[in-house]
VOLUMLUM-489237 format. One record per residue (C-alpha): x, y, z. Coordinates in steps of 0.001 Angstrom, whole numbers. Each point is the difference from the previous one (the first is absolute). Example, Ala and Ser with C-alpha at 12.3 -4.5 7.8 and 13.67 -1.06 7.14 Angstrom:
BEGIN
PT|12300|-4500|7800
PT|1370|3440|-660
END
This chain:
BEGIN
PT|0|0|0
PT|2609|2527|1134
PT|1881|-785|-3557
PT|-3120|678|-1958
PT|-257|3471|1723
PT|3338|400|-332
PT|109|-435|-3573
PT|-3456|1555|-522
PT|1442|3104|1308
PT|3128|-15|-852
PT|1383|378|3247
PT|2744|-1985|2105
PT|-1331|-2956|2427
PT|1956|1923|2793
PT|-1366|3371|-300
PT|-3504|-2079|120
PT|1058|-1403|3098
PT|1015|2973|1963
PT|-2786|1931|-1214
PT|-2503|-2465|1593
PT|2274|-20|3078
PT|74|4066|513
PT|-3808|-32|-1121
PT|-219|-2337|3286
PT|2324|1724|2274
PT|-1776|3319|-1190
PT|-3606|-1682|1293
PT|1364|-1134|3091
PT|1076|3271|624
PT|-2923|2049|-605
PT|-1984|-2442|2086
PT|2433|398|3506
PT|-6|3733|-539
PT|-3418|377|-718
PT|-1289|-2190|2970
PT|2804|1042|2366
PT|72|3668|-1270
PT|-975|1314|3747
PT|2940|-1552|1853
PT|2396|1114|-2939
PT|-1190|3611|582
PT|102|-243|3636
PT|3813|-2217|-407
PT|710|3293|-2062
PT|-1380|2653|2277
PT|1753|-1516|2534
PT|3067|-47|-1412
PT|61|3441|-441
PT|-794|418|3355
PT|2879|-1581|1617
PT|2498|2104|-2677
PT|-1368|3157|1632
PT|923|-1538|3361
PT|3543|-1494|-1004
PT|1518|2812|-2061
PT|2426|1913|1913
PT|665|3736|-941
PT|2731|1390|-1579
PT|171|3332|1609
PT|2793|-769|2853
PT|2840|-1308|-2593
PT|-1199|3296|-2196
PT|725|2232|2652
PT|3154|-1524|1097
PT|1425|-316|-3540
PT|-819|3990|-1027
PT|3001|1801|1653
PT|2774|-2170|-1429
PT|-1508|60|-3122
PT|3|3541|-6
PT|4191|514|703
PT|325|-2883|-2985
PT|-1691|2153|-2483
PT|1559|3152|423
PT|3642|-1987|148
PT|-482|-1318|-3361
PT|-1411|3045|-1507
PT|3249|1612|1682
PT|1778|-2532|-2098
PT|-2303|293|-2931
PT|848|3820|-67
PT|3943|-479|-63
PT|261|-2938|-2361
PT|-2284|2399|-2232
PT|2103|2889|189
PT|3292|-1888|-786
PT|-1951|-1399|-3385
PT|-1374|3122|-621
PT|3587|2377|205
PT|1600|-3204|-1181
PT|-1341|-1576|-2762
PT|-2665|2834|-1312
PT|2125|2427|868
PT|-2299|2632|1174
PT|676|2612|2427
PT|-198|-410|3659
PT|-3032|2609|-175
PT|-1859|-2158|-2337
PT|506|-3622|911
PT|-1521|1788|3696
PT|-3183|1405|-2193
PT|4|-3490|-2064
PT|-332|-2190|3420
PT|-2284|2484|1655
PT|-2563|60|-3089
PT|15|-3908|500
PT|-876|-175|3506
END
C-alpha cells in the first residue's frame, strides 16, 4: 500500500513515513495542550512568579563599579590625546595649533 502511494505521488516511502509520524505527534500534542491547557497556564504563571522572587538586582555592583570606571576613562583619553598629537605633528604634519583644534572638533 505505502508503495502504491508512494509511486502514485511520486514521493519517497520515507518522507511518507515521517509525515504520518509528525501528523501523529502533532495530534497528540494538540490533545495534552488542549485538555491540560489550565495547568500549563498556571505552570507558566507560576513560573514567572518565582523569577520575580529569584532575580537579584544589579544596582550594588553598579554603584561600586562607577568610580573606577570613571579614572579609567579619562586615563585613556589622556593617552588617546598624546598618541594623537604625536600622529598629528608627526605624520600629517600639522601645526601644534591645529592638531589641538583637529582633536577638540572630534570630541
Amino acid at each position: 500500500m505505502l508503495n502504491f502511494i508512494s509511486d502514485a505521488l511520486q514521493i519517497q516511502a520515507s518522507t511518507i513515513q515521517m509525515f504520518v509520524i509528525y501528523s501523529i505527534g502533532t495530534i497528540v500534542l494538540g490533545f495534552v495542550l488542549v485538555n491540560f491547557m489550565k495547568y500549563v497556564v498556571i505552570g507558566i504563571f507560576g513560573i514567572i512568579c518565582l523569577s520575580a522572587f529569584v532575580t537579584t538586582t544589579p544596582k550594588i555592583v553598579e554603584l561600586q563599579t562607577k568610580s573606577p570606571e570613571i579614572k579609567r576613562t579619562t586615563q585613556v583619553t589622556a593617552t588617546f590625546k598624546k598618541e594623537f598629537m604625536e600622529d598629528c605633528l608627526t605624520i600629517a604634519m600639522n601645526s601644534k595649533e591645529d592638531c589641538e583644534l583637529i582633536f577638540e572638533d572630534k570630541n
